[in-house]
C-alpha positions as CSV (number, residue, x, y, z in Angstrom):
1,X,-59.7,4.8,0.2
2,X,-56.9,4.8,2.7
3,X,-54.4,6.8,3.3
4,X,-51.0,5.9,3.2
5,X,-48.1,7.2,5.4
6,X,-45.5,9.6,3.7
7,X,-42.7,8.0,2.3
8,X,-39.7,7.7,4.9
9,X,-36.0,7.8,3.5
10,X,-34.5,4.6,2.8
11,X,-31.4,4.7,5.4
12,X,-28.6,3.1,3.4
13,X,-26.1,1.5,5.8
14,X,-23.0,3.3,5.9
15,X,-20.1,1.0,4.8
16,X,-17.0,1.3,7.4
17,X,-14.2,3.2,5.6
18,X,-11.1,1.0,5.5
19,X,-8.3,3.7,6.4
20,X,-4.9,2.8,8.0
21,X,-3.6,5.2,11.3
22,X,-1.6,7.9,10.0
23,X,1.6,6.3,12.1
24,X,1.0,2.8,10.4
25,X,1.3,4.7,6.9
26,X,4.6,6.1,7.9
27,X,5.8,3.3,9.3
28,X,5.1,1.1,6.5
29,X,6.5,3.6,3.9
30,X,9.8,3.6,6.0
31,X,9.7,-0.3,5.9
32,X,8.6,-0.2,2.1
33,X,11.5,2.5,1.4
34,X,13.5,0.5,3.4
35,X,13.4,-2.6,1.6
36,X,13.6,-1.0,-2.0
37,X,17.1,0.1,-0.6
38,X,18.6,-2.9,0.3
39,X,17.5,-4.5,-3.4
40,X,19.2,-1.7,-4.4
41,X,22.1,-2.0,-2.5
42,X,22.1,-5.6,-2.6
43,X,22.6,-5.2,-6.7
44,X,25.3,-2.5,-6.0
45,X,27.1,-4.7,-3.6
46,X,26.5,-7.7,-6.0
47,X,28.1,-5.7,-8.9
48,X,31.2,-5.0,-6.9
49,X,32.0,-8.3,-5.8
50,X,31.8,-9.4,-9.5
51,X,34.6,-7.5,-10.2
52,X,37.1,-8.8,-7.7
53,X,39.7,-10.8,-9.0
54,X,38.9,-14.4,-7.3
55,X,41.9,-16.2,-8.3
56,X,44.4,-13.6,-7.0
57,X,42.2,-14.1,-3.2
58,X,43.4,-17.2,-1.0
59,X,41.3,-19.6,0.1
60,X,39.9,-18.3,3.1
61,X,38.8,-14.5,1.6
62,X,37.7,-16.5,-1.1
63,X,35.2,-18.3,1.1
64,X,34.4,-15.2,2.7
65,X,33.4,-13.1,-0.3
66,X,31.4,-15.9,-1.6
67,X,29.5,-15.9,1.9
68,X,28.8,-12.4,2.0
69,X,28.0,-12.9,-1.5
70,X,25.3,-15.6,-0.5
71,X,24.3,-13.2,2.5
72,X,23.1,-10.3,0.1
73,X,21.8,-12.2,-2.3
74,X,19.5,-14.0,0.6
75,X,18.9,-10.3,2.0
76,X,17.3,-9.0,-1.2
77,X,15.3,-12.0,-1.7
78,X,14.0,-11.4,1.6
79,X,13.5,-7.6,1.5
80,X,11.5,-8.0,-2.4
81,X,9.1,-10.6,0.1
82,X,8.9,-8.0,2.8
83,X,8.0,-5.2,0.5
84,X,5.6,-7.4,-1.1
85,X,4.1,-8.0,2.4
86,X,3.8,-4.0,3.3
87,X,2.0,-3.9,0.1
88,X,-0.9,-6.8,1.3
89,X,-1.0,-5.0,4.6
90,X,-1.2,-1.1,3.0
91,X,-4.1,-2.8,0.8
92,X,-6.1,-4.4,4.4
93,X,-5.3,-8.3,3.3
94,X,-4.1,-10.9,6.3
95,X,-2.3,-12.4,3.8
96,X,0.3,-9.3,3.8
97,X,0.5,-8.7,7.9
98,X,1.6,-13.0,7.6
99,X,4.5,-12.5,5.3
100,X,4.7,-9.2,7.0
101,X,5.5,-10.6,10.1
102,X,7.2,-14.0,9.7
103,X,9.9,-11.9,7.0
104,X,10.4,-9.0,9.7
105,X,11.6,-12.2,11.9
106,X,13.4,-13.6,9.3
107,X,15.5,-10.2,9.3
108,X,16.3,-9.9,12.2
109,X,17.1,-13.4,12.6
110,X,19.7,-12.2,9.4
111,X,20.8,-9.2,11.0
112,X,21.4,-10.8,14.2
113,X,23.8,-13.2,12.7
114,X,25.6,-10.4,10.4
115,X,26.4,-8.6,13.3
116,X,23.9,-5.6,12.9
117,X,22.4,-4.4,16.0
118,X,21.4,-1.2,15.1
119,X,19.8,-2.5,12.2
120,X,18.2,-5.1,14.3
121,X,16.8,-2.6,16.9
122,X,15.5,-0.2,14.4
123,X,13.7,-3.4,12.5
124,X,12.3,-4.3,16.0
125,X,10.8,-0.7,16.4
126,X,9.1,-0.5,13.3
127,X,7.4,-4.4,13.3
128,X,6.4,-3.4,17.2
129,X,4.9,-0.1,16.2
130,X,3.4,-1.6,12.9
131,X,1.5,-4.3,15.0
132,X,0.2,-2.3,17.1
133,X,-1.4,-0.2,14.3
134,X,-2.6,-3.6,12.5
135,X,-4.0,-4.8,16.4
136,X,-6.1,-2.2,16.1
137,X,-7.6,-2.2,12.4
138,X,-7.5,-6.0,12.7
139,X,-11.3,-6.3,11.8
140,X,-11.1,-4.6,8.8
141,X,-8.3,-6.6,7.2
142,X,-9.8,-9.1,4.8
């Protein structure tokens, strides 16, 4: 009877670990904190404006409130959106580094037209840095 070779171990493939850049984590945690504070001042802003006396304002301030009104509503739409793209991208989906990316423009598109340019240069900081931290993983997102 033959002999048969010893038994070799069975190499298992090794499966990538999926693990974002220690930068890309803070940055998206500042982006995610970020945007949980607007909604948050957004609803304390909202809550104010509720409580001024509208038919004591002339027309113009009337017009006014109502379009800062509209701008902060619009703001926390777009910041629940954003924070609901950090979380796709923190979890390695495309879909998230989209809506990511096109509500990061839409921000600073916003921001630009409120007058905000600190605000706007800090948002273009963190989208730069957080695509170059996605350029690099982009494989593994799914």
């Amino acid at each position: 009877m033959a002999q048969l070779p010893p038994m070799q171990p069975f190499a298992v493939p090794q499966a990538r670990v999926k693990e974002l850049p220690s930068y890309l984590k803070v940055v998206l945690a500042l982006k995610g904190i970020g945007c949980l504070a607007m909604v948050g001042l957004s609803y304390f802003e909202l809550s104010v404006l509720n409580r001024v006396p509208l038919a004591r304002l002339d027309d113009g301030a009337r017009e006014q409130v109502s379009m800062f009104a509209q701008l902060t509503m619009i703001a926390a739409g777009m910041a629940l959106v954003e924070l609901l793209g950090v979380v796709g991208t923190w979890g390695f989906k495309r879909w998230g580094v989209y809506v990511l990316a096109g509500f990061s423009m839409m921000d600073l598109v916003l921001r630009l037209k409120t007058h905000e340019s600190a605000g706007a240069a800090v948002g273009v900081l963190t989208t730069t840095i957080a695509f170059v931290g996605i350029a690099v993983r982009w494989r593994d997102f799914e």
